[in-house]
C-alpha positions in Angstrom: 84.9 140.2 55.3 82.5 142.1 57.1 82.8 138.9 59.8 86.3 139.6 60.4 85.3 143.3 60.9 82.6 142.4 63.1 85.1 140.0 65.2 87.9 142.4 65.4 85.5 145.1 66.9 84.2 143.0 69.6 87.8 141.6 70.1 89.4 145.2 71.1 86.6 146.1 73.6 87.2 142.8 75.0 90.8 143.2 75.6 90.4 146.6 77.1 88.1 145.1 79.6 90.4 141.7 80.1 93.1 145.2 81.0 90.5 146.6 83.5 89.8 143.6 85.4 93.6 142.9 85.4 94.5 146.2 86.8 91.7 145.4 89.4 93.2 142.3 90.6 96.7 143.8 90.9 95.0 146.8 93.4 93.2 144.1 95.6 96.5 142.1 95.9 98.8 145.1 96.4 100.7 145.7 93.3 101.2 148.9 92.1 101.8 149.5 88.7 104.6 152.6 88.2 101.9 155.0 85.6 99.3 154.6 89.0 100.7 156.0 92.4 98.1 154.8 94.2 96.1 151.3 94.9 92.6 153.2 95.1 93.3 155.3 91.7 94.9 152.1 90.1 91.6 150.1 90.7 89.8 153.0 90.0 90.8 153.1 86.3 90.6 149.0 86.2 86.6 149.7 87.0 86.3 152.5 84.3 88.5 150.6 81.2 86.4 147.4 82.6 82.8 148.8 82.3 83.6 150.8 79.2 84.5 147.6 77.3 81.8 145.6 78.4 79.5 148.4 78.1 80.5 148.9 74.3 80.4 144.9 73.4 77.0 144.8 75.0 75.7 148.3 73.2 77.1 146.3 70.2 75.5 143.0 70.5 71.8 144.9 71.4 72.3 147.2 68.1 72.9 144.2 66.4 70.0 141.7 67.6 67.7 145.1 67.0 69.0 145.2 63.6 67.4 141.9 62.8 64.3 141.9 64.7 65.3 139.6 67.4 64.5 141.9 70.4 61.9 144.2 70.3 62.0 148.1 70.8 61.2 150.1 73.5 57.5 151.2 72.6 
């Protein structure tokens, strides 16, 4: 059970930074979405959803691998 947990929150992250690199590609090729009224705001956002999911999957994979003494702390 706590596997499935464990999947599911690594699996939303991930999706909100699949969104952020999507709404990235649409600014560089010109395709405005209707809730952005502009390119440079539109990618923007992409860059901010982007880092913020990768930023959490990573924070949750180094809490993790500290958890069980794989990585060493900061002395």
């Amino acid at each position: 059970m706590s596997r499935i947990i464990a999947l599911l929150t690594l699996f939303i992250p991930g999706i909100f930074a699949v969104i952020g690199i999507k709404l990235m590609r649409d600014a560089l090729f010109n395709i405005v979405h209707p809730i952005f009224f502009h390119l440079f705001i539109q990618f923007a956002a992409g860059l901010i959803i982007f880092l913020l999911g990768l930023a959490f999957i990573g924070g949750f994979m180094v809490h993790r691998d500290r958890k069980k003494n794989k990585i060493q702390r900061k002395r």
